[in-house]
PAGUZA-867757 format. One record per residue (C-alpha): y, x, z. Coordinates in Angstrom, 2 decimals. Layout:
N
<north = Y; east = X; up = Z>
...
//
This chain:
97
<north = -17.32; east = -24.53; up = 12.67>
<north = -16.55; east = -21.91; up = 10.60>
<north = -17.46; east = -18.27; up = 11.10>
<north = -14.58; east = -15.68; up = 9.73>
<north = -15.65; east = -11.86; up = 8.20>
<north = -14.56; east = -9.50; up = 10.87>
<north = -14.04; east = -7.22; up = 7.69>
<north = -11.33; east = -10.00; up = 6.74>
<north = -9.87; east = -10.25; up = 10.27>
<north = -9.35; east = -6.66; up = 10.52>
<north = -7.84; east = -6.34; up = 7.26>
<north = -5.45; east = -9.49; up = 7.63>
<north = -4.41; east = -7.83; up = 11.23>
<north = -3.46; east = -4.79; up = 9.50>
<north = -1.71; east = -6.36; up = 6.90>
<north = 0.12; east = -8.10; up = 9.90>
<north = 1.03; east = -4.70; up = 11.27>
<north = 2.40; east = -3.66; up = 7.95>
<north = 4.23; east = -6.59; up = 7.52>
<north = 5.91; east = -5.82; up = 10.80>
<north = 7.14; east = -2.42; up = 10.27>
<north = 8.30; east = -3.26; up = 7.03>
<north = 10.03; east = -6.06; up = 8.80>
<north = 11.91; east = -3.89; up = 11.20>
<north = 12.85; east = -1.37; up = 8.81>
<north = 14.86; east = -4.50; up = 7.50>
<north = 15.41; east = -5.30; up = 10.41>
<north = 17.93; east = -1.99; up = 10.59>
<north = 19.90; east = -2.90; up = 8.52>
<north = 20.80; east = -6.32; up = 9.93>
<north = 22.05; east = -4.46; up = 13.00>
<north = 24.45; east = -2.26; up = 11.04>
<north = 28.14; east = -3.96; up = 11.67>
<north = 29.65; east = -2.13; up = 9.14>
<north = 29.68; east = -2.83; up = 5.25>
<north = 29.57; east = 0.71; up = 4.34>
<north = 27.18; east = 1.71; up = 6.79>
<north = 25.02; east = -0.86; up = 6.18>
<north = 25.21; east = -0.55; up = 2.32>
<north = 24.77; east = 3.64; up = 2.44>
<north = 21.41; east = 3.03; up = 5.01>
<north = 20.31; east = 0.35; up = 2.72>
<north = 20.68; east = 2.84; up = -0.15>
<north = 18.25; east = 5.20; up = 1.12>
<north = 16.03; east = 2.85; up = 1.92>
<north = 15.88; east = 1.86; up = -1.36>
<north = 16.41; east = 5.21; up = -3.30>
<north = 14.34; east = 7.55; up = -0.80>
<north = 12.08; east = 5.87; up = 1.37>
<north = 10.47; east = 3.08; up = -0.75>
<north = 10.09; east = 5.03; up = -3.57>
<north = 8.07; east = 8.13; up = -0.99>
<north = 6.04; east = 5.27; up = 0.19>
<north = 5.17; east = 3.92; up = -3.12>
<north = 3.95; east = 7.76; up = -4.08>
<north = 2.55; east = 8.17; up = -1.28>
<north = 0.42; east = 4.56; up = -1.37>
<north = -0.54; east = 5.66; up = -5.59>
<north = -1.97; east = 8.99; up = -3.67>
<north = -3.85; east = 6.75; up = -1.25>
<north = -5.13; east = 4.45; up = -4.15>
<north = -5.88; east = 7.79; up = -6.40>
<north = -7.80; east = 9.27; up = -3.89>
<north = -9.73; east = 6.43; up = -2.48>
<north = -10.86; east = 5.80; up = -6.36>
<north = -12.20; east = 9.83; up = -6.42>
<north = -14.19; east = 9.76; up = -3.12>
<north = -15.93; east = 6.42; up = -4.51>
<north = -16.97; east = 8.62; up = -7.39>
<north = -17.79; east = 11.69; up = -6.26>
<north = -18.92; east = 10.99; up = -2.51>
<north = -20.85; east = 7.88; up = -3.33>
<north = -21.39; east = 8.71; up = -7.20>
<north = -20.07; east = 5.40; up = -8.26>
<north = -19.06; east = 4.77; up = -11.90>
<north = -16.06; east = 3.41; up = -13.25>
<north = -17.04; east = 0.02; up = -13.55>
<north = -18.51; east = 0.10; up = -10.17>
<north = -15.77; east = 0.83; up = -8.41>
<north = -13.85; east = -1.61; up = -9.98>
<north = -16.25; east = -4.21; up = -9.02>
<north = -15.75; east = -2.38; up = -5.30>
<north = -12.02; east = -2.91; up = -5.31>
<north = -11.75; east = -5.84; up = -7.27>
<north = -9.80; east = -4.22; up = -10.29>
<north = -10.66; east = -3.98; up = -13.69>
<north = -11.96; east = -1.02; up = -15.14>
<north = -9.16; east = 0.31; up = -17.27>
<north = -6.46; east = -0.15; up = -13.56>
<north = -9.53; east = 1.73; up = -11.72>
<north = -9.34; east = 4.57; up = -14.99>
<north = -5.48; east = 5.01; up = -14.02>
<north = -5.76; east = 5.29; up = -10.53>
<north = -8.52; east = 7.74; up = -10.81>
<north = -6.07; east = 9.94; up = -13.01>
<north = -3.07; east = 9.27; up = -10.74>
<north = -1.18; east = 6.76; up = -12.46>
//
């Protein structure tokens, strides 16, 4: 019998979740009849609201990286053993990038 993280579960349940609204935003646009409609709503999908979530998910990551450094005092290279990057990824995040 094997025993699982609950750490893991949790994260792999809201990966789930994620996975599912990503889904239905998809999802949308299978339920537009027309072309044109369908190709304009896939449009800003693509052109406005991926690219505000991927800002928004580089401020998440940015942030996350600061308040492991200044909150817990962590160095660079112990953070990125935290997270599981590498030191230089960890460096960019910290200055926004």
């Amino acid at each position: 019998m094997t025993t699982t993280d609950p750490a893991d579960e949790e994260r792999a349940a809201r990966r789930q979740r994620m996975r599912e609204q990503i889904d239905a935003a998809l999802a949308c646009l299978d339920e537009i009849a027309d072309p044109i409609e369908r190709e304009l709503a896939a449009r800003t999908l693509a052109d406005e609201l991926l690219p505000e979530a991927g800002r928004r998910v580089r401020t998440v990551r940015s942030e996350v990286v600061r308040e492991l450094r200044t909150a817990r005092g962590l160095k660079l290279r112990e953070v990125a053993a935290e997270l599981g990057l590498s030191v230089p990824r960890v460096d960019q995040l910290a200055k926004g990038k």
